[in-house]
C-alpha positions in Angstrom: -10.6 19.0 16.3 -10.9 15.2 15.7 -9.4 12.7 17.6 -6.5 11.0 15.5 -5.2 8.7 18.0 -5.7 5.0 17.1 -5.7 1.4 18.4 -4.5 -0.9 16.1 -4.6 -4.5 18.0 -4.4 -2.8 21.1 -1.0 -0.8 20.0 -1.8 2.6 20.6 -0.3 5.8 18.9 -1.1 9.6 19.4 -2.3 9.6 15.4 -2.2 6.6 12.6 1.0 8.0 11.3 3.7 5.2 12.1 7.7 5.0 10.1 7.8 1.8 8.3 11.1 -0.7 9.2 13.5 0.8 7.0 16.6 2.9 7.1 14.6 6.0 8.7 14.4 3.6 11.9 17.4 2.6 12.1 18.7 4.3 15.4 17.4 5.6 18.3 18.8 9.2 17.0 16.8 8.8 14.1 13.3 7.8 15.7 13.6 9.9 18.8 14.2 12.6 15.8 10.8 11.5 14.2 8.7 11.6 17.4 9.4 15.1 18.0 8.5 15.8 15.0 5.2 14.6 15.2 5.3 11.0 14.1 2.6 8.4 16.3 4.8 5.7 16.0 8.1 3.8 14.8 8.9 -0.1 13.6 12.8 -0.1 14.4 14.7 -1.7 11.3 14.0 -5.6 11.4 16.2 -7.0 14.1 18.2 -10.3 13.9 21.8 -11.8 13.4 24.0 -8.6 12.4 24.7 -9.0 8.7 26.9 -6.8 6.3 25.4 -4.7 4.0 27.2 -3.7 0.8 27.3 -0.4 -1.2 26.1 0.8 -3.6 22.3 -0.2 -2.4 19.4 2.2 -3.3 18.2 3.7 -7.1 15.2 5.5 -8.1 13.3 5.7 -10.3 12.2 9.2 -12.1 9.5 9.7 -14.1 7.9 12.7 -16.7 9.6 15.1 -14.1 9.1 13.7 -10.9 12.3 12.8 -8.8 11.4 9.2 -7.1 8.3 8.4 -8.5 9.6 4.8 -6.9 12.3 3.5 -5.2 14.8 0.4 -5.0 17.0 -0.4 -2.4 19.2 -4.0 -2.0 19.8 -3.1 1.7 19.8 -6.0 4.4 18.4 -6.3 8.0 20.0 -4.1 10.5 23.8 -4.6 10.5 24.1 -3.1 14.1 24.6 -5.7 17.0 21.6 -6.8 18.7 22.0 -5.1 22.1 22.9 -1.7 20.8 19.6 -1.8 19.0 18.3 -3.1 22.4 19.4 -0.7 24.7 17.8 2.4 21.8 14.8 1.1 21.6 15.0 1.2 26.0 16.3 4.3 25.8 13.4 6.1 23.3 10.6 4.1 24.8 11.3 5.8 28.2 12.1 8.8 26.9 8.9 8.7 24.4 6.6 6.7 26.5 3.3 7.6 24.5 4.8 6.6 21.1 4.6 3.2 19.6 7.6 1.5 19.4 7.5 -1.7 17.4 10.1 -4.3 16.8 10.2 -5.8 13.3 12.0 -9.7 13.2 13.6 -11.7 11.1 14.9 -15.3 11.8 15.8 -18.6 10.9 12.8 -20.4 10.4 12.8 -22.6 14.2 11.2 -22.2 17.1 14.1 -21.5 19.6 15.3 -18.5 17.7 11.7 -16.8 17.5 11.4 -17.6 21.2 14.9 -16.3 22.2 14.6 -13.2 20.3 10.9 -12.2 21.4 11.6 -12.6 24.7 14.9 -10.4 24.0 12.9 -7.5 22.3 10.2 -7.4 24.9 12.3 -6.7 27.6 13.5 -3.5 26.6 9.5 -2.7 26.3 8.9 -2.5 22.8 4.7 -2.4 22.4 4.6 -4.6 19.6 6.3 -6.9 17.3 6.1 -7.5 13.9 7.6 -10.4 12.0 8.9 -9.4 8.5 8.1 -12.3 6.3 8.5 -9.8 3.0 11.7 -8.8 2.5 12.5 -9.9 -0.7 16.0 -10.1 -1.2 19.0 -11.5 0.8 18.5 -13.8 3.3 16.6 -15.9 1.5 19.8 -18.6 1.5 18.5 -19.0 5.0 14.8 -19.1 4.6 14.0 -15.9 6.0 12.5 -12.8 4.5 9.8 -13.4 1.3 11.7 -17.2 1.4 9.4 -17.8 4.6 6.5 -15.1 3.3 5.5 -17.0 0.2 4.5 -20.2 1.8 1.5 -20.3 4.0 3.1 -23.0 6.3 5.9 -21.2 7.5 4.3 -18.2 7.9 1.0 -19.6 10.2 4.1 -21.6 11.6 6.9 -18.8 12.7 3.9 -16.6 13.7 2.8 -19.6 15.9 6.1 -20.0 17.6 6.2 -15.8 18.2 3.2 -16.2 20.0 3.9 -18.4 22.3 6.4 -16.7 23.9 5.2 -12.8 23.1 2.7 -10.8 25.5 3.1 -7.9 23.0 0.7 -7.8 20.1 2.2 -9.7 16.8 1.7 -7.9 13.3 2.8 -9.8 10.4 4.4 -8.1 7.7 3.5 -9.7 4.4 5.1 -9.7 0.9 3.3 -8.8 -2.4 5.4 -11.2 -4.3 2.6 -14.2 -4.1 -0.3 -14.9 -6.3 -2.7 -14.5 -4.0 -1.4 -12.1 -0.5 -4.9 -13.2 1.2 -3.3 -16.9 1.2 -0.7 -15.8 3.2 -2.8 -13.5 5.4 -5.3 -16.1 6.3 -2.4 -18.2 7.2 -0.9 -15.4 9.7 -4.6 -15.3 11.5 -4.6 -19.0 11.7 -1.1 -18.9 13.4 -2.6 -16.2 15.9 -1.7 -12.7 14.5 -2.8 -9.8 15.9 -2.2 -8.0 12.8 -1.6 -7.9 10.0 0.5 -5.1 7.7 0.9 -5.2 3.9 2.7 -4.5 1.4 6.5 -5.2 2.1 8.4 -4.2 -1.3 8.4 -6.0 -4.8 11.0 -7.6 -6.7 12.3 -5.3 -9.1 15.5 -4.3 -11.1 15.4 0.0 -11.3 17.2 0.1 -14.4 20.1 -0.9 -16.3 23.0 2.1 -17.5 22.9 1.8 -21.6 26.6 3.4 -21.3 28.2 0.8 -18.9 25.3 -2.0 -19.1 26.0 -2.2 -15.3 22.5 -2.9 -13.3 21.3 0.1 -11.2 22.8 -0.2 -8.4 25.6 -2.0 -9.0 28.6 -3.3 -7.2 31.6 -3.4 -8.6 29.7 -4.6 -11.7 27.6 -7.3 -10.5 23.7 -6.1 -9.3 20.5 -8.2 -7.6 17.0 -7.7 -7.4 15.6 -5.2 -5.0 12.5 -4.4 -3.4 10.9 -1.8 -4.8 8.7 0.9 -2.9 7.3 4.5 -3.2 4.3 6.3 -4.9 4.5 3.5 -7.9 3.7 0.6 -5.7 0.8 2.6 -4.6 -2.2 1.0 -6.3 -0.9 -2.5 -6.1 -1.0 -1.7 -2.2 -4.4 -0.3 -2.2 -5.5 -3.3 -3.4 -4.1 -6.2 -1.2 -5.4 -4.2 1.4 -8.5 -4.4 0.4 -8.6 -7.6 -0.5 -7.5 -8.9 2.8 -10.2 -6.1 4.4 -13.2 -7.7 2.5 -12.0 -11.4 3.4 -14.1 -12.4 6.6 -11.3 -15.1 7.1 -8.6 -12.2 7.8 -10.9 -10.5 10.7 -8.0 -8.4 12.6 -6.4 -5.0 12.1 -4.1 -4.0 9.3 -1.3 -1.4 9.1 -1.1 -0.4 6.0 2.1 0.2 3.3 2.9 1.2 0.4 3.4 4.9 -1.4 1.8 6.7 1.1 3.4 10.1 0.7 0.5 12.9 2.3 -2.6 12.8 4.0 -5.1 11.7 0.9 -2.6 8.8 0.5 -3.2 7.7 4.2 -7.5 8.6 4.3 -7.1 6.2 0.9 -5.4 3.0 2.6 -7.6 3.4 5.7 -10.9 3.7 3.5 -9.5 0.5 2.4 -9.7 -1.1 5.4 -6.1 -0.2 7.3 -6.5 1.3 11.0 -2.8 3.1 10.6 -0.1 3.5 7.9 3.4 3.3 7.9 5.7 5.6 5.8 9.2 5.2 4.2 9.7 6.2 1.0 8.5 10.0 1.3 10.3 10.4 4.3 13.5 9.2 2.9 12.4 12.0 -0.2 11.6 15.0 2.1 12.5 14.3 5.6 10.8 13.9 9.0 8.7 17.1 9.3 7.0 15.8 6.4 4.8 14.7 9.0 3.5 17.7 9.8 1.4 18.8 6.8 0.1 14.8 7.3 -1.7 15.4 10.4 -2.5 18.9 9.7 -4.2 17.9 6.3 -5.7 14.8 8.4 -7.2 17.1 10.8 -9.1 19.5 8.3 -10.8 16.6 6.4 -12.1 14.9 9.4 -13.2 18.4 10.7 -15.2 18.7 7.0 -16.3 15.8 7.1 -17.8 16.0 10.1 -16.1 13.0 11.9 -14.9 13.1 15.8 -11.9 10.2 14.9 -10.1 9.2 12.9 -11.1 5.8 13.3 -14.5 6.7 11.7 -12.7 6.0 8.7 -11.1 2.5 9.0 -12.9 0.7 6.0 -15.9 2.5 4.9 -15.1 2.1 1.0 -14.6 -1.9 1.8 -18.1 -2.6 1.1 -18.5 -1.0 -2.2 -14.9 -2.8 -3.4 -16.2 -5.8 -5.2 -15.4 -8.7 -7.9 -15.9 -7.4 -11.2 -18.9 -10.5 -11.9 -20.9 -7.9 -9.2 -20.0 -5.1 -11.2 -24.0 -3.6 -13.2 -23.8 -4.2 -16.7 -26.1 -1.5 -17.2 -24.7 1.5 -15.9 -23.2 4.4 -18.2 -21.2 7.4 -18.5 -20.1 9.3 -21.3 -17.5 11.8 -21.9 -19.1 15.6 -22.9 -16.2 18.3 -23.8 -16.6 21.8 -22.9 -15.6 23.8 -25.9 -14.8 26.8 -23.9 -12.3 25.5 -21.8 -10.5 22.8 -24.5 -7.3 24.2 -25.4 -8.0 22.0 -28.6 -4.4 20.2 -28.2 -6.8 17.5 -29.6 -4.8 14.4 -27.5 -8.5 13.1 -26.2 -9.1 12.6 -30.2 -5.9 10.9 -31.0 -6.1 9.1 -28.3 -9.8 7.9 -28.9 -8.9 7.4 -32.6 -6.1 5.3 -32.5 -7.0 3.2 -28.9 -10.1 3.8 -28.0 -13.6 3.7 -29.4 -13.6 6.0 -32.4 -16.3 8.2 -30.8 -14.9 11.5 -30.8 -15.5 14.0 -34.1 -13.2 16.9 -35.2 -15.8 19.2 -36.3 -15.6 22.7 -38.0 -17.8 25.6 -36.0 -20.2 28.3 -38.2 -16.4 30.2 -38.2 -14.2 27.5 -39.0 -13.0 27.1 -36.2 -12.0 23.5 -35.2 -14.3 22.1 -32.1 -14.6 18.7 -30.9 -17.5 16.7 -29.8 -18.3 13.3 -28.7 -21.0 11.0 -30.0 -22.7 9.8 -26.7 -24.2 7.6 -28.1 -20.7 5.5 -28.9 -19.3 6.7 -26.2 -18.7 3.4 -23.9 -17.6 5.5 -21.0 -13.8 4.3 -20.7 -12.3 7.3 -19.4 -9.3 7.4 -21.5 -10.0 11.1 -23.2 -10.4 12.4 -19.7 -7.1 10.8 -18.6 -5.0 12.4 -21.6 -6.4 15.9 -21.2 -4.3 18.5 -19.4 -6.6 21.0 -19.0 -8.7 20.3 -15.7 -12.4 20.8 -16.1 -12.1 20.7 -20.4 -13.8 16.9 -20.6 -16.7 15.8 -18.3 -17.6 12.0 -17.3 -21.3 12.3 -17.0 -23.8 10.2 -15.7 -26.3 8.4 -18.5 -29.6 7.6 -16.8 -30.7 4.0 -17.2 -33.7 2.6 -18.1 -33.0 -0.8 -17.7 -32.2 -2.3 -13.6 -28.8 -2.7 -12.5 -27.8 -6.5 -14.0 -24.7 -7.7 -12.9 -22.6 -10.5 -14.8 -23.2 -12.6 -12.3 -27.2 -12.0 -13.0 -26.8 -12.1 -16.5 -25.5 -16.0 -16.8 -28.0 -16.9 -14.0 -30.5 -15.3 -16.2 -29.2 -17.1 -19.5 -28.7 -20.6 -17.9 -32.4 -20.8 -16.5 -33.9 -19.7 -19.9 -31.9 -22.6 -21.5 -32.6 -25.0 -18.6 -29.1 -25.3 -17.6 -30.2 -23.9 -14.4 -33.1 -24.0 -12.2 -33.5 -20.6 -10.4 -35.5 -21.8 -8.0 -33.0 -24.1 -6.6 -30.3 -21.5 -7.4 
């Protein structure tokens, strides 16, 4: 069986399975729940001034049959006092010594604060920190939250001033609601991060009641943005992560987030570059013991694959994720449809008909009977038909052998600049 434990800026965990800073970490009942049922690792609900919290506070959102397909929430910071939350995360760090226990902070953007409450946290031994720059509403009045997260100064700043006074490795959470999140993560390395993890939630509005015209959630009639999580956010997760991973500016760990909700989910984000992943949303859906089908369904595919660790995996698709300019021009697939498995629901011709490429015929067979075939040779390999189809197996994207060399866009202008003179190769 393969090794899943992993080191993530020398914060170490019996497998890369961590609960993200959220209402499942809120207590020490709750987390001493989730590390006996199998979880590596915890980041206790982002600590700070006790605020109030208001209900209602979370929505979801459904989709084509599938309860929380994502998730809103207006909740605060913890809105426990400071020592109880203190003498919890004491209490399940002796009780749980080989578990990670990270505290995630929020504060007023000065230097005493960080110092006062770092020093506070690590007392109770806490293995790490990690300083929430991404939550992205409330608090923002004070310059805390995504207020300090979306400018690069205050983050390489706050994450300066956290480690001067922390012996604990600092992760810095960062929020997607920024152009450009490897702005913000260059700026946490500059400031001496550790780590980094990515993606805190994304301003969003679930949904508004056409009956009442109240916002979901609502209180008492008024509503506010939320953040926004679960397996939606997914792909826009994916993809900070590995943009940060390919960046040789951002050269430390990352703990990735984001609409991980099984094992594939998790394999994905550390492909992508993230040496552990934290969980929220799915637990919040399904409970703790989730967990357990994670590291079991971890275990097989490193076992088939042939790996000994888990950390064999931490960014191995990073290389082949690319700009699109160093994408080849020249490579092809087409879509082939096997008639004997085509239900002939025909949605791959609509679909190519009325927004695609027009390359799919509705043909008549010796019998009459309807059959449908694509014309390769229009065919420009977009996927779409094999998207729509609901019969697995029924449309094929195959391969098209080249006989030209791979030419990327990149190539191509170089190529068309030097035959005009507007560029000499040799000096290019």
């Amino acid at each position: 069986m393969a090794e899943l434990r992993i080191n993530l800026a020398g914060i170490e965990s019996p497998n890369p399975f961590w609960l993200a800073s959220a209402p499942p970490t809120n207590s020490g009942y709750q987390v001493q729940r989730a590390f006996e049922a199998g979880w590596g690792g915890a980041v206790w609900k982002t600590l700070g001034d006790p605020i109030l919290n208001v209900s209602s506070r979370f929505a979801a959102v459904h989709f084509n049959g599938q309860k929380v397909a994502g998730f809103n929430n207006i909740e605060l910071i913890t809105d426990r006092p400071l020592e109880v939350n203190l003498r919890e995360i004491y209490e399940t760090k002796k009780r749980f010594p080989n578990h990670a226990i990270i505290a995630s902070l929020m504060v007023e953007p000065k230097q005493e604060k960080w110092h006062e409450i770092v020093k506070r946290v690590e007392d109770v031994g806490v293995d790490g920190l990690e300083l929430n720059f991404g939550c992205p509403h409330g608090m923002a009045e004070r310059g805390m939250g995504a207020a300090s997260g979306q400018v690069p100064e205050l983050v390489e700043k706050q994450t300066y001033w956290a480690k001067e006074m922390a012996k604990t490795p600092v992760i810095v959470k960062l929020t997607p609601n920024i152009t450009d999140i490897t702005v913000t993560a260059e700026a946490a390395v500059n400031g001496g991060a550790d780590a980094i993890s990515m993606i805190n939630t994304i301003n969003s509005l679930a949904g508004v009641d056409i009956d009442t015209w109240n916002t979901i959630p609502h209180v008492a009639g008024k509503g506010a943005h939320g953040g926004y999580c679960g397996p939606a956010v997914k792909p826009i997760a994916l993809n900070m992560v590995g943009e940060c991973a390919r960046n040789s500016r951002i050269n430390v760990p990352i703990s990735g987030i984001g609409g991980i909700s099984n094992w594939k989910d998790a394999v994905e984000f550390m492909l992508m570059g993230a040496t552990g992943v934290q969980v929220c949303t799915a637990a919040m859906h399904h409970g703790f013991r989730i967990v357990e089908d994670m590291i079991d369904g971890l275990n097989n595919y490193l076992d088939e694959k042939g790996l000994t660790s888990v950390m064999d995996l931490v960014g191995k698709s990073v290389p082949k994720y690319s700009d699109w300019g160093e994408l080849d021009l020249n490579y092809k697939v087409v879509a082939r449809i096997n008639n004997d498995v085509c239900i002939k629901c025909n949605k791959c011709h609509i679909s190519c008909e009325d927004t695609s490429h027009q390359c799919i015929d509705l043909l008549k067979d010796a019998n009459g009977n309807s059959q449908l075939k694509v014309r390769e040779e229009d065919c420009v390999g977009c996927n779409l038909c094999s998207i729509v189809c609901p019969v697995e197996g029924a449309i094929e994207m195959l391969e098209v052998p080249s006989e030209l060399p791979p030419m990327t866009w990149n190539e191509h202008q170089a190529v068309i600049g030097a035959a005009s003179g507007a560029i000499d190769p040799v000096a290019k």
